[in-house]
N, C-alpha and C positions, 0 to 999 in steps of 0.2 A: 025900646031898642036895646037897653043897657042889660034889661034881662034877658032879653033872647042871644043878646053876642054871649054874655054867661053861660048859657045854656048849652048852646051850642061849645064851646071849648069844655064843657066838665065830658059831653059825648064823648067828644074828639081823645081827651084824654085818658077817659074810664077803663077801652081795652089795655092800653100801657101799666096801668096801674094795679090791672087783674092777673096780666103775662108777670108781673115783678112780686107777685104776692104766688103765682102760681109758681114762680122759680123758685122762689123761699121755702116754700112751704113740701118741694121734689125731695123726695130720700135719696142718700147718696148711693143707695144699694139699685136704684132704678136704673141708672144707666151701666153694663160694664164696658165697656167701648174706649180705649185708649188705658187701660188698668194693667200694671204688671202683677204677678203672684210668683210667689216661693215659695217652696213644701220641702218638709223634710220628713221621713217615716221609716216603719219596719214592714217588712213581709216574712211568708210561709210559703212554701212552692212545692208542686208538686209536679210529676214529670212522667209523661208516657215509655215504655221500655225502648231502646234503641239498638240497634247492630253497631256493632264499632270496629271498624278496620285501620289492623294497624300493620305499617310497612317499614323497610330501611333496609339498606344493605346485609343482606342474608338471612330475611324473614317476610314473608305476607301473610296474614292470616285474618278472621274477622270471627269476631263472638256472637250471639244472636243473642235479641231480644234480653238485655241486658239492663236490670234494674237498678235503680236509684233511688237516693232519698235528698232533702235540703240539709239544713247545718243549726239550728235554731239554736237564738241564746240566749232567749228567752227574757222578760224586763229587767234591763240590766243599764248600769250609768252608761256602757259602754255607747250607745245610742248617741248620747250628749258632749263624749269624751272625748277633743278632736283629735288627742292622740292615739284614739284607740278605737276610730267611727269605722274603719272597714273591716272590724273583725265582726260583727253583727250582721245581719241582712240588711240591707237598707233601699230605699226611692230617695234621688233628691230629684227636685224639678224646678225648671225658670220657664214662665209661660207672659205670654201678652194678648190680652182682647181684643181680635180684629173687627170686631164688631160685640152688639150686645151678647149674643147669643156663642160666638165662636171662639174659640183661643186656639194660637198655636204655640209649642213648646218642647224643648229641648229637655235630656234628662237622663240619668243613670239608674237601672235597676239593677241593684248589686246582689246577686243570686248568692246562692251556694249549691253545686251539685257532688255528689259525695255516691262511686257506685258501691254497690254493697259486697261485702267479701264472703268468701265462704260458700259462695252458692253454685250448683253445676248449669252450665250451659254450654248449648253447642256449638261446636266450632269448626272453619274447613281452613285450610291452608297449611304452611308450616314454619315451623322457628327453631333454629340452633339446643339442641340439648334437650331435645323434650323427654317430660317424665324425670325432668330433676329437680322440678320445683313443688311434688308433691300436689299438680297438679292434673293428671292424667289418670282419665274414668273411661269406662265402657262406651262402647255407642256413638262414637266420636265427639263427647261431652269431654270438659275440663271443670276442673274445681278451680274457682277466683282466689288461690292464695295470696296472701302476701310477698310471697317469696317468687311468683308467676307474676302479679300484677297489684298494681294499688294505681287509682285512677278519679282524681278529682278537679272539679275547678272550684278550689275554694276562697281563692282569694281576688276575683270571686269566677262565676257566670256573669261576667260585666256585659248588658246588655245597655248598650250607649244608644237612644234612640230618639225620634223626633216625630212627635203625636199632632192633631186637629182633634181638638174637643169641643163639644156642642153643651153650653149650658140653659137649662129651663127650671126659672124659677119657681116652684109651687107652693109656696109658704100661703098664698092663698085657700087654696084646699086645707090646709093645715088649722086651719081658720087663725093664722096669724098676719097681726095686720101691720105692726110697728118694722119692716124689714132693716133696718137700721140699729137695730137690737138683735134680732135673730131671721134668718135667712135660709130656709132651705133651697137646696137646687138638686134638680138631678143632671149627670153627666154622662158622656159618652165619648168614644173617641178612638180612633183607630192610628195606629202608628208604625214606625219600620226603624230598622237602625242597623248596626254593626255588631257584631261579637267582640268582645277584648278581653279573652280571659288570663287568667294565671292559673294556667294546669300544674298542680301536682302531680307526678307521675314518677311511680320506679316501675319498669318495664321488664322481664327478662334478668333480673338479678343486676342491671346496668345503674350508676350512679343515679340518686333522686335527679328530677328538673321541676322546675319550678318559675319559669319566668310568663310575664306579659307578652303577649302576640295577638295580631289580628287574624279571627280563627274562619270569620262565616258571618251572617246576615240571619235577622229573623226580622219579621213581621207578628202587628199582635194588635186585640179587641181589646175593648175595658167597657164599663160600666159603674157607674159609684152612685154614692151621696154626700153631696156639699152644706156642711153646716158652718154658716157665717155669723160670727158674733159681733158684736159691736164695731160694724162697717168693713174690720182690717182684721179679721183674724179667724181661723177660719180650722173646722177638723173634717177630713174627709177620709171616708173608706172607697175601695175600689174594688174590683174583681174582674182581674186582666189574664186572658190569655192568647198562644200564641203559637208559632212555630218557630223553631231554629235548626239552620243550615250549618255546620263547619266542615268544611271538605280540610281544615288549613289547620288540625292542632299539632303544638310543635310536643314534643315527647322526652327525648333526652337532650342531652348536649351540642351532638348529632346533630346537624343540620339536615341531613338524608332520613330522621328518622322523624315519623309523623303517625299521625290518626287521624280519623274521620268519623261524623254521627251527626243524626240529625233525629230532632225527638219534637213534642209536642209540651208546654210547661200553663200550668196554671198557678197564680200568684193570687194572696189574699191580702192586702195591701191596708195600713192605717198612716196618715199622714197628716202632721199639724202644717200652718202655712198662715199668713198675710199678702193680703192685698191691696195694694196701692196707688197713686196717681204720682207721677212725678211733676 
C-alpha cells in the first residue's frame, strides 16, 4: 500500500517537475511579447524628381521635374556627438512587442534633401524681375542659380513617423541553434507619419529662411535584417521606402510665401539598438 501511495504521488508530480525544468531550460530570445527596443543609426536616401510650386504675393510659378540629392557625412563622431547628432543623417526609434511576432513603434528619420543647382528646367508662371538672376534660358527653361533659388531641407527631411513591424526568427535555417547568443530575424513593416522639416531657402534674391514647420504627410515600406547578440543588443539593416506629400513649405519670412512638392524617397538604413523587459 506504502508503495503504490508512492507511486502514485512521484506520477502526480512528474509533469510539474518537467513544466519547471522545461521553463529553465526556454531561451530568453524565444518569447518577444511584452519587450521594448531602442535604435539608433545612419542613412543614405535617395529621391524621385518632383515639380515644386512656389507662390506669395506677386509670384506663382512651378519648376518641373526637379532633381535632388541627400547630404552624407559619412563615418564620423558626429553620429555619437549629442551635440552635434542632427547634423548627420540619422533613424532613432522606440518600439514595443505586442505580441511575438509584431511590434509597434514611434520614430524620426532625419533625411537630408539638398536640390541640385545649376541645372536648366522648365518652368510656367511668373515672378518679379525675371532674367536678373542669370537665370533665364530659351524654351521657357530657367537655370537653378543661386542667385534665382537655393532649396533644401537640411536640417533636416524630418519624417516623424509610426510603424507595425512583423518579426520572424530564422536563426534556425541558419543552422544556429544557441539564439541567446546570436539571433537572426527578418522584418518588415509599414508605417505613416508627418513631415517637420527645416527648409533652407533664398528665393528670388529675398532674405535666407530657415525655420521648422509642419510641411505634409508621407507614408512608407521597409524591410531589414535583425541580428541579436547576447539576448539585448542588437544590429539591424533596413531598406525603406515611401512617398511624401507637402502642400505646406514655409519659404521666406513671409507668412504669404510658400512651396509645395511631393516626390518618392528610398532610404538605406544601418542601425544599433537593445532590447529589453522592464
Amino acid at each position: 500500500m506504502k508503495q503504490t501511495l508512492l507511486l502514485v504521488l512521484a506520477l502526480i508530480s512528474a509533469p510539474g517537475f518537467a513544466q519547471q525544468d522545461i521553463k529553465i531550460q526556454e531561451k530568453y530570445t524565444a518569447h518577444n511579447k511584452g519587450k521594448f527596443f531602442v535604435s539608433w543609426g545612419g542613412n543614405r536616401e535617395s529621391y524621385s524628381k518632383s515639380d515644386i510650386r512656389f507662390w506669395g504675393d506677386g509670384y506663382d510659378f512651378t519648376i518641373y521635374d526637379v532633381s535632388a540629392h541627400d547630404k552624407p557625412k559619412g563615418w564620423h563622431i558626429d553620429y555619437i556627438n549629442p551635440a552635434r547628432m542632427t547634423i548627420p543623417e540619422t533613424n532613432l526609434k522606440l518600439g514595443y512587442f505586442i505580441s511575438d511576432h509584431y511590434a509597434i513603434s514611434i520614430g524620426v528619420d532625419h533625411m537630408k534633401y539638398v536640390m541640385y543647382q545649376d541645372r536648366a528646367v522648365d518652368i510656367n508662371g511668373y515672378y518679379p524681375n525675371a532674367g536678373t538672376y542669370g537665370e533665364t534660358l530659351p524654351n521657357n527653361q530657367v537655370l537653378l542659380t543661386e542667385e534665382f533659388l537655393t532649396f533644401e531641407h537640411t536640417d533636416g527631411l524630418n519624417y516623424v513617423t509610426a510603424e507595425v513591424s512583423r518579426y520572424d526568427d530564422v536563426s534556425k535555417y541558419l543552422y544556429i541553434n544557441d539564439t541567446d547568443k546570436i539571433q537572426v530575424n527578418l522584418t518588415e513593416g509599414v508605417g505613416g507619419g508627418f513631415l517637420y522639416p527645416k527648409t533652407n531657402t533664398k528665393l528670388l534674391g529675398r532674405e535666407r529662411h530657415d525655420d521648422f514647420h509642419v510641411a505634409g504627410y508621407g507614408v512608407s515600406l521597409k524591410a531589414g535584417i535583425n541580428v541579436t547578440f547576447l539576448k539585448h543588443f542588437y544590429l539591424q539593416g533596413e531598406l525603406k521606402g515611401g512617398y511624401i506629400n507637402m502642400p505646406d513649405i514655409r519659404t521666406t519670412h513671409n507668412p504669404s510665401d510658400h512651396a509645395s512638392q511631393e516626390f518618392f524617397f528610398f532610404q538605406r538604413i544601418i542601425s544599433v539598438g537593445g532590447i529589453f523587459k522592464v
